[in-house]
C-alpha positions as CSV (number, residue, x, y, z in Angstrom):
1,X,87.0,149.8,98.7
2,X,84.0,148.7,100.6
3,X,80.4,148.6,98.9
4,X,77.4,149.9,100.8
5,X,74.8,147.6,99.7
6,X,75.5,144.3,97.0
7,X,72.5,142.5,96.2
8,X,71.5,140.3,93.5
9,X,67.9,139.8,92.6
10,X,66.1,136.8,91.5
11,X,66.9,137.4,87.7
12,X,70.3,137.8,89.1
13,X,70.9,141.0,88.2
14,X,73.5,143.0,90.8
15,X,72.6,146.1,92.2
16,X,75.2,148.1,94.3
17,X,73.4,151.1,96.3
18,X,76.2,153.6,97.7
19,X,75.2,156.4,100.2
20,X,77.0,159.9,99.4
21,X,77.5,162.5,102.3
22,X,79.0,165.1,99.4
23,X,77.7,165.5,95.8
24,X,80.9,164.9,94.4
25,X,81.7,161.8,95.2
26,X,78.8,161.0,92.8
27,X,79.9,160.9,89.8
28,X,79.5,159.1,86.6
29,X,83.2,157.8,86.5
30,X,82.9,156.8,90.1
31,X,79.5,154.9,88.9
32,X,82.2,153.0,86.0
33,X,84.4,152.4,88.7
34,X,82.4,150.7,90.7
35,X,80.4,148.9,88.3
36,X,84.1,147.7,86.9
37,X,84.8,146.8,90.7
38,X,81.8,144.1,90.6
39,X,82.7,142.9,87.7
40,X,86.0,142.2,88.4
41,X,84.8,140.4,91.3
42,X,82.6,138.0,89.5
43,X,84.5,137.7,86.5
44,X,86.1,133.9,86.3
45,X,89.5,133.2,84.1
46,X,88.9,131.6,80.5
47,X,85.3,133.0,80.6
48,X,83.3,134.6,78.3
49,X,82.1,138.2,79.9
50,X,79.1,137.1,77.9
51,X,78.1,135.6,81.2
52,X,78.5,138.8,83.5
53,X,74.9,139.7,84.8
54,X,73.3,143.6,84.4
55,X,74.5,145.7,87.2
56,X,73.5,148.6,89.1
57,X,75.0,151.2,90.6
58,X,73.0,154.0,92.7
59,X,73.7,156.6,94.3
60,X,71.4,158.5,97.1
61,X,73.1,161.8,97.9
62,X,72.5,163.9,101.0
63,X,71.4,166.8,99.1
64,X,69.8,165.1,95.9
65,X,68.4,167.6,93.0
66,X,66.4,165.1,91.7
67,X,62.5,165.3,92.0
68,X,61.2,162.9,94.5
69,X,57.5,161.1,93.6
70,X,55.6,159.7,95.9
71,X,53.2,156.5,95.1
72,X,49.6,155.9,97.3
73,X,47.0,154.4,97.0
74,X,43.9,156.4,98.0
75,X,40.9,154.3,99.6
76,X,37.2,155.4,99.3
């Protein structure tokens, strides 16, 4: 399995972004599975997962049903 985009921030939070061709592929077990995936990853032996950092997982579908909202700044 390859990850789109991995990024940590500067609190250190992960954020994986995925890009979806088909509607189905974004789903909310899909979402676990790749949130498991990272954590996996950064997991160490003998650790606490008190240490894990937040993660993210998005999706952006092709055909997306959410409402999109535009911010601007409007100068007089």
């Amino acid at each position: 399995m390859v990850l789109d985009c991995l990024c940590m921030d500067k609190e250190g939070n992960i954020h994986n972004i995925e890009l979806q061709n088909d509607s189905l592929g974004a789903s909310p077990k899909r979402a676990r599975y790749h949130s498991g995936l990272i954590d996996m990853n950064i997991s160490k032996k003998g650790k606490s997962f008190d240490y894990l950092p937040e993660s993210y997982v998005i999706f952006i579908k092709k055909h997306c049903t959410l409402p999109v909202y535009w911010d601007y700044t409007v100068f007089f």
